[in-house]
Biopython code that builds the backbone (N, CA, C, O; Angstrom):
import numpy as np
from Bio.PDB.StructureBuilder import StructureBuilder

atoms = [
    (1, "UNK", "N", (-48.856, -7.628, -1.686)),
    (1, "UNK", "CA", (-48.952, -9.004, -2.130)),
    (1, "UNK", "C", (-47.532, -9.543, -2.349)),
    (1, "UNK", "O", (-46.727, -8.894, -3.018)),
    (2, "UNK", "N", (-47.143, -10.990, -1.667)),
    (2, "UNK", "CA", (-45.617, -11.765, -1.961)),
    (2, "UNK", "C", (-45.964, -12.039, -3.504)),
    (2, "UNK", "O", (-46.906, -12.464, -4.173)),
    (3, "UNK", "N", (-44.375, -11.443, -3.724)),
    (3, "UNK", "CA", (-44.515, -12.255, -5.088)),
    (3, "UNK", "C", (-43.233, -13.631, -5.144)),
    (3, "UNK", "O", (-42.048, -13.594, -4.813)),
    (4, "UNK", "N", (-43.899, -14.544, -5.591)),
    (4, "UNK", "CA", (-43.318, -16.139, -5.562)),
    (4, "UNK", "C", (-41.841, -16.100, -6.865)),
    (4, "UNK", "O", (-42.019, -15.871, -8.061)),
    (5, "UNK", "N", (-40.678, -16.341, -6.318)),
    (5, "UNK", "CA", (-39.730, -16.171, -7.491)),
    (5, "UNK", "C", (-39.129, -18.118, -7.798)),
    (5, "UNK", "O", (-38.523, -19.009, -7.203)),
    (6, "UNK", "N", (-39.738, -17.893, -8.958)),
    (6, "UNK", "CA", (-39.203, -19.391, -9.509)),
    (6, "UNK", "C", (-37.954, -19.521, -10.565)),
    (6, "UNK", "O", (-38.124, -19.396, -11.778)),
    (7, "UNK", "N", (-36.976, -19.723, -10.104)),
    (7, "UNK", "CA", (-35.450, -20.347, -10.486)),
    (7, "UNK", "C", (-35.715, -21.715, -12.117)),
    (7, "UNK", "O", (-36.107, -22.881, -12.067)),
    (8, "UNK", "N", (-35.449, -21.179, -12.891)),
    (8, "UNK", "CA", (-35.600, -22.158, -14.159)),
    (8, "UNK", "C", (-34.606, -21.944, -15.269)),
    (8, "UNK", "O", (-34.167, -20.846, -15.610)),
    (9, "UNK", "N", (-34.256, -23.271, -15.871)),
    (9, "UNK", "CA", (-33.378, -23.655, -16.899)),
    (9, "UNK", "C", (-33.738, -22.864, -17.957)),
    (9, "UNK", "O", (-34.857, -22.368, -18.095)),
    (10, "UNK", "N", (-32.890, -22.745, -18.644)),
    (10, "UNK", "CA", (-33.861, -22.489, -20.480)),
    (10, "UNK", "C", (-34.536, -23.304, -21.321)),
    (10, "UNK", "O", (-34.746, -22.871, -22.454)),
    (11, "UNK", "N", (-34.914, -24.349, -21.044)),
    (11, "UNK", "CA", (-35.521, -25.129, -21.266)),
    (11, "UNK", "C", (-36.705, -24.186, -22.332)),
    (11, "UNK", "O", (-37.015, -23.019, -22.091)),
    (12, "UNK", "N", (-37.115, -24.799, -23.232)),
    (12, "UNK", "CA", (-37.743, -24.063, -24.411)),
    (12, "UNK", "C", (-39.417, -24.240, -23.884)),
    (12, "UNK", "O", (-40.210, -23.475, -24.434)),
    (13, "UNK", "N", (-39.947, -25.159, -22.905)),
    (13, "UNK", "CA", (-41.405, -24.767, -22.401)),
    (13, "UNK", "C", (-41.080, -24.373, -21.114)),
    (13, "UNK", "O", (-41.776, -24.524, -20.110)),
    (14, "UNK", "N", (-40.147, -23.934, -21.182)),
    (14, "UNK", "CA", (-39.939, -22.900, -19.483)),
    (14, "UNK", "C", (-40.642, -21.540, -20.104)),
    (14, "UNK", "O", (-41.502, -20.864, -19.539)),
    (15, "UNK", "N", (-40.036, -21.293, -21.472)),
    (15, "UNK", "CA", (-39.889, -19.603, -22.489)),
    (15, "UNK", "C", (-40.947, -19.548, -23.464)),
    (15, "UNK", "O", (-40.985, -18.729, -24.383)),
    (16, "UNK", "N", (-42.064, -20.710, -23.172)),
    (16, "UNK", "CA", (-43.120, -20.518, -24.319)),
    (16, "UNK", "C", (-44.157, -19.601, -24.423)),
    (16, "UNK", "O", (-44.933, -19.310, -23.512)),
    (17, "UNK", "N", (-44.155, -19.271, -25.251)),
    (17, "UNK", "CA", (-45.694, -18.207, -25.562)),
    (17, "UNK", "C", (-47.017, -18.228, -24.297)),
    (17, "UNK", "O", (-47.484, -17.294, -23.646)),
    (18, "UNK", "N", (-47.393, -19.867, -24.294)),
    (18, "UNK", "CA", (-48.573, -19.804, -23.120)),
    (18, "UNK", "C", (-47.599, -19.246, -21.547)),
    (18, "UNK", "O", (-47.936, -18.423, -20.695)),
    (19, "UNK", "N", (-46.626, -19.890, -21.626)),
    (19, "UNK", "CA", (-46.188, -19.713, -20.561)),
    (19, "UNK", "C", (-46.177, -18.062, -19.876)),
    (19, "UNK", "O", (-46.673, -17.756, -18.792)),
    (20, "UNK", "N", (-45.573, -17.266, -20.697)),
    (20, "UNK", "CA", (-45.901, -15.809, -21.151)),
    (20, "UNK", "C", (-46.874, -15.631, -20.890)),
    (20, "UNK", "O", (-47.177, -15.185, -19.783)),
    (21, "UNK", "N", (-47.622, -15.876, -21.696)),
    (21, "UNK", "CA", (-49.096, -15.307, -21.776)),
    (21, "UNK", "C", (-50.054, -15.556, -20.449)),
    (21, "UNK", "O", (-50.801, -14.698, -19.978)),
    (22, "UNK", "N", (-49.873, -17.011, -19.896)),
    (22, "UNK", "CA", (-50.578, -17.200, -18.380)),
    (22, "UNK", "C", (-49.721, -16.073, -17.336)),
    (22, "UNK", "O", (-50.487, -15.261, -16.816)),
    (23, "UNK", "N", (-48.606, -15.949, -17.049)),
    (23, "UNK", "CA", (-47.681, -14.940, -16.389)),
    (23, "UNK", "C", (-48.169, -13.478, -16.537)),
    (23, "UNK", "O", (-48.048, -12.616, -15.667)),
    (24, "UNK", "N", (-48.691, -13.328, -17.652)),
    (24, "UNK", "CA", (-49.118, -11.685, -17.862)),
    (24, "UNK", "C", (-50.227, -11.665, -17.522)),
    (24, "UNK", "O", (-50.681, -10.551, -17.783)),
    (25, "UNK", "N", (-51.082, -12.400, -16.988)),
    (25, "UNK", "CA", (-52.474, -12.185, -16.952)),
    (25, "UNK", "C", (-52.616, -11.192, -15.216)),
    (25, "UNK", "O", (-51.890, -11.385, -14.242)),
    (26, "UNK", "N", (-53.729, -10.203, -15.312)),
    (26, "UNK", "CA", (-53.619, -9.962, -13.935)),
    (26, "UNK", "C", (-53.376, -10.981, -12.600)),
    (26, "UNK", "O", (-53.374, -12.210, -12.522)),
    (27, "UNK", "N", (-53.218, -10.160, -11.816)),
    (27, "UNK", "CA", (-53.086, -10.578, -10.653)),
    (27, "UNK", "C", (-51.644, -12.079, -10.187)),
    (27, "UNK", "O", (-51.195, -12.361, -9.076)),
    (28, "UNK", "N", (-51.423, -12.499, -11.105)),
    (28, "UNK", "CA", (-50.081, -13.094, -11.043)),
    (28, "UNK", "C", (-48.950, -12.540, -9.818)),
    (28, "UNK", "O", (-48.530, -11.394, -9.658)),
    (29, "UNK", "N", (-48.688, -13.556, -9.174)),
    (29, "UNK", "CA", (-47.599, -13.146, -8.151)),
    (29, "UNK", "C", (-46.125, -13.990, -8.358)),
    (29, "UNK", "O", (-45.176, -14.029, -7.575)),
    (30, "UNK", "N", (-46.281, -14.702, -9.789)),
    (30, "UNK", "CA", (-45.084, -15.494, -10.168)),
    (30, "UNK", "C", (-43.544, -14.785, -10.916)),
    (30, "UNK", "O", (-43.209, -15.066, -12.067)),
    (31, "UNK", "N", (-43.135, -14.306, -10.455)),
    (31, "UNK", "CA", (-42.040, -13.990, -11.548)),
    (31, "UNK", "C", (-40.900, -14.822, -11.841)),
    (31, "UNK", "O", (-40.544, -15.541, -10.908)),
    (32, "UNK", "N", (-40.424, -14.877, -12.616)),
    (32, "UNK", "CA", (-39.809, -16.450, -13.431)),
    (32, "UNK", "C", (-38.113, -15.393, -13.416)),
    (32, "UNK", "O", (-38.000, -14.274, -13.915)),
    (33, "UNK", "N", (-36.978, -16.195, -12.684)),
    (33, "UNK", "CA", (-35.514, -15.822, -13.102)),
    (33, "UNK", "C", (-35.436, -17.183, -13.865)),
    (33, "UNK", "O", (-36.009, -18.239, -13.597)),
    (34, "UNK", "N", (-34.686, -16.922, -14.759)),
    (34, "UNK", "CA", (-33.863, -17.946, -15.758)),
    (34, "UNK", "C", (-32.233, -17.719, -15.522)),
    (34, "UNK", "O", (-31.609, -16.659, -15.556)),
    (35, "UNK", "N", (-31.677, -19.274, -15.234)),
    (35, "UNK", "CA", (-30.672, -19.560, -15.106)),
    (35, "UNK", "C", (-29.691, -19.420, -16.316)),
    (35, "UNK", "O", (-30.203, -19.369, -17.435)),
    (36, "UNK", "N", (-28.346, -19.354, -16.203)),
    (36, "UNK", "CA", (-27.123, -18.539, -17.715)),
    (36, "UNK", "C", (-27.809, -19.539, -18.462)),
    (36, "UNK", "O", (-28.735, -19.993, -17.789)),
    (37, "UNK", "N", (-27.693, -20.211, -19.913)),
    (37, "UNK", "CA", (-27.607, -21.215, -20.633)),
    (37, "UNK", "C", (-27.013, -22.123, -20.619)),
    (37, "UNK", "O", (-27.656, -23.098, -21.007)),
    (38, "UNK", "N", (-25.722, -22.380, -20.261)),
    (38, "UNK", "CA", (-25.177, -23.688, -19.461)),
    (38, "UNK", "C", (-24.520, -23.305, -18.121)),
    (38, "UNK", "O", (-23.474, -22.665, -18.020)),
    (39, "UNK", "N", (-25.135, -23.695, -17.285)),
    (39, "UNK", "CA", (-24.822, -23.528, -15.992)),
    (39, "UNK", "C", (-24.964, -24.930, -15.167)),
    (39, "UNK", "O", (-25.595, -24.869, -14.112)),
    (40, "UNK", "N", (-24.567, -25.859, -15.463)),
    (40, "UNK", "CA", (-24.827, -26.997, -14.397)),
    (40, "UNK", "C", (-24.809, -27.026, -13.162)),
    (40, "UNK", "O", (-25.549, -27.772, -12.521)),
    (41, "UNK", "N", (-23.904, -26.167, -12.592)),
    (41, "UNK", "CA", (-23.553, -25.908, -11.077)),
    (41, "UNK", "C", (-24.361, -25.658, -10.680)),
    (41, "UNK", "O", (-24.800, -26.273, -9.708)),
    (42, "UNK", "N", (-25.191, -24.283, -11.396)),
    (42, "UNK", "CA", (-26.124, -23.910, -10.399)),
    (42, "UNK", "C", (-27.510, -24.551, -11.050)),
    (42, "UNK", "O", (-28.599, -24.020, -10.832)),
    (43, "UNK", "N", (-27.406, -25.440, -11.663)),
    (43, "UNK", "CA", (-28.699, -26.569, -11.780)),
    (43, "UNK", "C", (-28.683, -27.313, -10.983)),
    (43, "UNK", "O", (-27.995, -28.271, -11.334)),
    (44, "UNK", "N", (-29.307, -27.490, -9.495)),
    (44, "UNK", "CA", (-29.718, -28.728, -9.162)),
    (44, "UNK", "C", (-29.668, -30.008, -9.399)),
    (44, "UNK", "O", (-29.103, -30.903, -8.771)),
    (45, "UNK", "N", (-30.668, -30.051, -10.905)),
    (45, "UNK", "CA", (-31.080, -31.070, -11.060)),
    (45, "UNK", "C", (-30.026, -31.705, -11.848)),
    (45, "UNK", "O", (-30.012, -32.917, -12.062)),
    (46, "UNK", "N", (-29.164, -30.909, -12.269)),
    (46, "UNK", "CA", (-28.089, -31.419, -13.218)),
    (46, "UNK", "C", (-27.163, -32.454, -12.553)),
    (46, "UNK", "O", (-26.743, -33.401, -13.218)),
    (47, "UNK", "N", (-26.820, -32.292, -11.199)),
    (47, "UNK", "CA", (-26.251, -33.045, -10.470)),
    (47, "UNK", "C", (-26.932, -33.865, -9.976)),
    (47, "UNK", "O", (-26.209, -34.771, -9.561)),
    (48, "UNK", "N", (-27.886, -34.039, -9.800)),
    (48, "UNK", "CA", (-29.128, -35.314, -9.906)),
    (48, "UNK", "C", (-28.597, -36.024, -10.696)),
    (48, "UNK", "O", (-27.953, -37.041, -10.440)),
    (49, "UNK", "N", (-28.842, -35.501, -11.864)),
    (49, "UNK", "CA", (-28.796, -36.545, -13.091)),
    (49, "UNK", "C", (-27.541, -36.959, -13.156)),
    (49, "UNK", "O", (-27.511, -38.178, -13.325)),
    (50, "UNK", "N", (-26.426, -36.444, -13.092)),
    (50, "UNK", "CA", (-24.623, -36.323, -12.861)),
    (50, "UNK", "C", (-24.960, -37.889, -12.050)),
    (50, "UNK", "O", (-24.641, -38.929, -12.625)),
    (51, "UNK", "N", (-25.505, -37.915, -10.931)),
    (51, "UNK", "CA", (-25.201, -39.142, -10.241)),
    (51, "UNK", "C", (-26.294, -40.061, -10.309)),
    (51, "UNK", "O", (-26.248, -41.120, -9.683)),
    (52, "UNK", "N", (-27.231, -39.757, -10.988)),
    (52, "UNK", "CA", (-28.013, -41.245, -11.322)),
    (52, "UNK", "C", (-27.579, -41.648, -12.554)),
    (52, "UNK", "O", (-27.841, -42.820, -12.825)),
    (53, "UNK", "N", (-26.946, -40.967, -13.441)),
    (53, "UNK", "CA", (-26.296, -41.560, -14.198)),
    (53, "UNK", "C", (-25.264, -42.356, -14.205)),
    (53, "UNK", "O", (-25.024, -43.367, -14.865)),
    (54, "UNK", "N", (-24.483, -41.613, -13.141)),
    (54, "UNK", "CA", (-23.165, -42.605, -12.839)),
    (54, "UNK", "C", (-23.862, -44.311, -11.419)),
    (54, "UNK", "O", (-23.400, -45.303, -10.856)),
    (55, "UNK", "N", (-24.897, -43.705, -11.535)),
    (55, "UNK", "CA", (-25.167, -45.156, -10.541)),
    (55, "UNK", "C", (-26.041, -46.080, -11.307)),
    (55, "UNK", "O", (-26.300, -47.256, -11.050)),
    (56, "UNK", "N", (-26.568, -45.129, -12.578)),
    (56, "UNK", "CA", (-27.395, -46.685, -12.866)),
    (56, "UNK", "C", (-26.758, -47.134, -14.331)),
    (56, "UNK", "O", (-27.009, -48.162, -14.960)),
    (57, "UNK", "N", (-26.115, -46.360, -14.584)),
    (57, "UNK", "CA", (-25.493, -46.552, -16.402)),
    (57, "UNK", "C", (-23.975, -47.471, -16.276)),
    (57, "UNK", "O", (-23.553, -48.184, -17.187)),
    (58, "UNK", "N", (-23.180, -47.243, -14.739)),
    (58, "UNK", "CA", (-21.551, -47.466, -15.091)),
    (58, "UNK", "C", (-22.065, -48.873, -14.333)),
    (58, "UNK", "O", (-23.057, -49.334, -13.769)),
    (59, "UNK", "N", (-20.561, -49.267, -14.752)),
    (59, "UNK", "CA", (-20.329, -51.197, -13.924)),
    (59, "UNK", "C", (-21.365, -52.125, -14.333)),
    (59, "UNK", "O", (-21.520, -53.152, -13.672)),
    (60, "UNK", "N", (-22.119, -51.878, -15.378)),
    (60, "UNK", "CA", (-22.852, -52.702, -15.690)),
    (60, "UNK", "C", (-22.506, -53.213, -17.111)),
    (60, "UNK", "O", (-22.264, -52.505, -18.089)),
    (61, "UNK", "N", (-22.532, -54.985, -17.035)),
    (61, "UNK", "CA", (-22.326, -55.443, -17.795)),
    (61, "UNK", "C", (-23.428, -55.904, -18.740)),
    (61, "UNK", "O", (-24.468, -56.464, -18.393)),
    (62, "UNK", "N", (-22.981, -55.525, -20.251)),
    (62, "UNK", "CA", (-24.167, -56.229, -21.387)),
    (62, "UNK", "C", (-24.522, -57.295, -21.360)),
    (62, "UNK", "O", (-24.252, -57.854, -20.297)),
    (63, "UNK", "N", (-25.262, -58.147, -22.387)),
    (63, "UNK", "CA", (-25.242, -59.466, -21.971)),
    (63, "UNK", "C", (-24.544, -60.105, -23.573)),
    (63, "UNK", "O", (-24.574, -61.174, -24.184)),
    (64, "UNK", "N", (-24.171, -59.261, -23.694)),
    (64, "UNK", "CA", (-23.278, -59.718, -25.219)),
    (64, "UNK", "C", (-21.866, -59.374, -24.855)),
    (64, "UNK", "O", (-20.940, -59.931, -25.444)),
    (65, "UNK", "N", (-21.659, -58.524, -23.955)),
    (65, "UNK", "CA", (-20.060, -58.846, -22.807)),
    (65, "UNK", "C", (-20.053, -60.278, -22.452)),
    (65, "UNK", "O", (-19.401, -61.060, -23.144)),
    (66, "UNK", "N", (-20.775, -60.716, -21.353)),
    (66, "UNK", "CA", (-21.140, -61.953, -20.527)),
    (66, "UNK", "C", (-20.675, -62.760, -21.571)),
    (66, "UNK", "O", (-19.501, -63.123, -21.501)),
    (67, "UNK", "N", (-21.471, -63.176, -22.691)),
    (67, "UNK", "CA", (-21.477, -64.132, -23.346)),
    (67, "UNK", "C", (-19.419, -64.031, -24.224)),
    (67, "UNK", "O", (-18.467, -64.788, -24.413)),
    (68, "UNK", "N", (-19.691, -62.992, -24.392)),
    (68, "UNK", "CA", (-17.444, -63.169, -24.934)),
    (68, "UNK", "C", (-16.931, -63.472, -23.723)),
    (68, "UNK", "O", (-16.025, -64.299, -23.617)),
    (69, "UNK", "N", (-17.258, -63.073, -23.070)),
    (69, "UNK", "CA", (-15.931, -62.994, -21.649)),
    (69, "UNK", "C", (-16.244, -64.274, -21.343)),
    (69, "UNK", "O", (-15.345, -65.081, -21.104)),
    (70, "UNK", "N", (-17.772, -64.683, -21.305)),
    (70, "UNK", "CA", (-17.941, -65.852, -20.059)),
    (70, "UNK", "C", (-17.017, -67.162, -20.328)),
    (70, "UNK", "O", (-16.697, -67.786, -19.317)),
    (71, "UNK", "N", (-16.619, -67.579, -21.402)),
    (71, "UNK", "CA", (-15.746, -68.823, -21.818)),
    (71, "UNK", "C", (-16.330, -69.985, -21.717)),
    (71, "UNK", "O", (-15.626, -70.949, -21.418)),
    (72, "UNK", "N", (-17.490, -70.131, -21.901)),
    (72, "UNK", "CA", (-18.272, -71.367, -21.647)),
    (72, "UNK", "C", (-19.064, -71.532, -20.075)),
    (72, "UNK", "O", (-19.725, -72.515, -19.742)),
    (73, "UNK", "N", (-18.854, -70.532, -19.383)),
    (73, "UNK", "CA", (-19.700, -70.352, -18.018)),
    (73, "UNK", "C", (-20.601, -69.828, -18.304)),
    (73, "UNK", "O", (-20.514, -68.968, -19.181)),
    (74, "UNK", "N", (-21.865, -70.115, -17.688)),
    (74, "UNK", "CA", (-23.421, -69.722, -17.196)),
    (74, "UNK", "C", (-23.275, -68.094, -18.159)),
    (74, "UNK", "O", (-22.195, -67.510, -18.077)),
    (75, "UNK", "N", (-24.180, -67.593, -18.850)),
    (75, "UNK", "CA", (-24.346, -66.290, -19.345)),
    (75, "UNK", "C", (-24.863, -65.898, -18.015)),
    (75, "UNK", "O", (-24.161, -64.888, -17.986)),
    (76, "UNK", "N", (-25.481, -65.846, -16.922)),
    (76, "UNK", "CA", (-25.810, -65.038, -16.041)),
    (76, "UNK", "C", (-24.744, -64.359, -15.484)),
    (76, "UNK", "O", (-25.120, -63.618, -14.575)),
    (77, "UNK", "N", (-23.364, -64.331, -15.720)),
    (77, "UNK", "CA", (-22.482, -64.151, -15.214)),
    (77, "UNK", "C", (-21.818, -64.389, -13.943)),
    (77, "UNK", "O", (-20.979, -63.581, -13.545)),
    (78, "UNK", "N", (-22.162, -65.580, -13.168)),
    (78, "UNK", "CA", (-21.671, -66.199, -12.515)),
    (78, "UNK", "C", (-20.417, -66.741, -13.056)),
    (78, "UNK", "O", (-20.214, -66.986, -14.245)),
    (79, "UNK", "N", (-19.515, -66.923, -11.993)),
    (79, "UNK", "CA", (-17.951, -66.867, -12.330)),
    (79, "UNK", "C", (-17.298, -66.245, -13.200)),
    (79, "UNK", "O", (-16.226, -66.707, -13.591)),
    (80, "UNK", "N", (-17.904, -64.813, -13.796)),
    (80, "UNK", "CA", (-17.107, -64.145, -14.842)),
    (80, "UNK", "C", (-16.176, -63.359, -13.836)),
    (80, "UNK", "O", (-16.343, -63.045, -12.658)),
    (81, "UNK", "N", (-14.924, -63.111, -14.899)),
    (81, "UNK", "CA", (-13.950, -62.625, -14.098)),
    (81, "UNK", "C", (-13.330, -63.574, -12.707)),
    (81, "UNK", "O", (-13.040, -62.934, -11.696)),
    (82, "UNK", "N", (-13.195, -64.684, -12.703)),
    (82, "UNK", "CA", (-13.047, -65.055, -11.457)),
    (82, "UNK", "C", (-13.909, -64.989, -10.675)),
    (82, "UNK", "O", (-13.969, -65.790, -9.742)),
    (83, "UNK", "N", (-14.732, -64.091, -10.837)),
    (83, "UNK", "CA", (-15.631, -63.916, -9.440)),
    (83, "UNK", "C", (-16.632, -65.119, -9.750)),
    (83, "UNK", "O", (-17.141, -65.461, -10.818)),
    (84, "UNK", "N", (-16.765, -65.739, -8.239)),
    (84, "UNK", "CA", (-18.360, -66.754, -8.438)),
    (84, "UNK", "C", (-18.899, -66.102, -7.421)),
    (84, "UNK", "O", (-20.045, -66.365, -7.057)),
]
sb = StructureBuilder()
sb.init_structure("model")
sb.init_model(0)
sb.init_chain("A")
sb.init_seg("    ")
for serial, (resi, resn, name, xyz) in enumerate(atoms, 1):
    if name == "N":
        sb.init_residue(resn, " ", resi, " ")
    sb.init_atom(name, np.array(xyz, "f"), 0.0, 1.0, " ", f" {name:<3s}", serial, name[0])
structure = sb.get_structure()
């Protein structure tokens, strides 16, 4: 019988009791490696998040920026900074 090897964080319901406990039951072909405790590199998903963070969190302006900066222009930020 293959046994299926699943790659996981330490994440605290990666290491829970049921989790255990479904894994020990006969016939299981899952065996679970756990990744160091901080390892981002070899997290995947960490670099996921590394760049949806940097694409949806940076260059974006508040709207309580807009309103100091804007100088009496449109709060939508049209013409802030020079830019129209």
């Amino acid at each position: 019988m293959r046994v299926i090897h699943v790659v996981l964080d330490q994440a605290p319901v990666h290491r829970g009791q049921a989790v255990r406990d479904w894994l020990a039951r006969p016939g299981r072909r899952i065996e679970l490696h756990f990744l160091p405790a901080y390892a981002p590199n070899l997290n995947a998903i960490e670099r996921l998040w590394k760049l949806m963070h940097e694409h949806v969190t940076h260059n974006r302006v508040a709207k309580d920026s807009l309103r100091r900066f804007s100088a009496g222009r449109p709060i939508d930020g049209s013409g802030l900074f020079g830019v129209a």
